[in-house]
N, C-alpha and C positions, 0 to 999 in steps of 0.2 A: 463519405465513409459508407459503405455497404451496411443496410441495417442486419445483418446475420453477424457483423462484428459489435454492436451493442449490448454494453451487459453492465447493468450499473454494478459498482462495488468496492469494498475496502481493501487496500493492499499493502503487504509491509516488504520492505525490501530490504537487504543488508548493505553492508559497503563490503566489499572484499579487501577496502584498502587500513577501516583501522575497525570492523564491523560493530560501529553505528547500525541502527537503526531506521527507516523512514517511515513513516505511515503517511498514506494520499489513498485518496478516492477518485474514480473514474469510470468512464461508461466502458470505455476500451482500452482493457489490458495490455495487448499489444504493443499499441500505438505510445502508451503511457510510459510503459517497460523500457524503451525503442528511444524517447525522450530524454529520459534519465540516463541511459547508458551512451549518449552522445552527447550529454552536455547543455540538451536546451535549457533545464531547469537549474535555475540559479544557486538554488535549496541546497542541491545535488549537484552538483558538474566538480564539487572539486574533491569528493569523496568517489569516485567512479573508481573501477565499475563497481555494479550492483548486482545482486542476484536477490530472484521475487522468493520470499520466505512465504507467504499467503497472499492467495485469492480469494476473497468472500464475496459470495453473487451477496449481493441486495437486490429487493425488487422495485425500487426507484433509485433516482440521486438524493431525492431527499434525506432516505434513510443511510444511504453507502456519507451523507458527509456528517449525517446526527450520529452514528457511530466513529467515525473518522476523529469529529471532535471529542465524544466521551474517552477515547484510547489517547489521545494525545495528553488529554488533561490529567491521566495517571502520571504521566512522566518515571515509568515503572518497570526498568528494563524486562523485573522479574515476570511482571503480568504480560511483558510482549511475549516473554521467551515460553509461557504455558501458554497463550492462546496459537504459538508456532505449533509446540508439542501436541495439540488438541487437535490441530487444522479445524478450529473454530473459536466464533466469540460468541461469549455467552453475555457477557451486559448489551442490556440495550436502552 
């Protein structure tokens, strides 16, 4: 992987088929997006396709999966749908 496509960070994605939610974390957007919408992930392959709702740069992985877990752990459609609205999170 070309390090100019490295970029750690949080992303949520929708389903276009009953629009769920996902949240994951990854270094490469891309490569991640590209995953999801072809099926390799388990999580995901039977809700395809997906479209990315946000990108949050982090400046490690550490931090893109300590946020990843605290958004998960609301289980809160409503807090997904204002940090879309915001194109940002604010807990950390």
């Amino acid at each position: 992987m070309p390090k100019n496509n490295i970029q750690p960070g949080v992303y949520i994605l929708q389903s276009l088929k009953n629009k769920t939610y996902y949240i994951g974390s990854t270094i490469n957007i891309e490569e991640r997006f590209n995953e999801h919408n072809l099926g390799k992930v388990a999580a995901t392959k039977h809700l395809r396709p997906w479209i990315l709702m946000l990108f949050y740069k982090t400046l490690t992985t550490k931090e893109a999966r300590q946020i990843e877990y605290k958004l998960k752990k609301f289980k809160s459609r409503k807090i997904i749908e204002k940090i879309i609205k915001n194109q940002k999170i604010t807990i950390k």
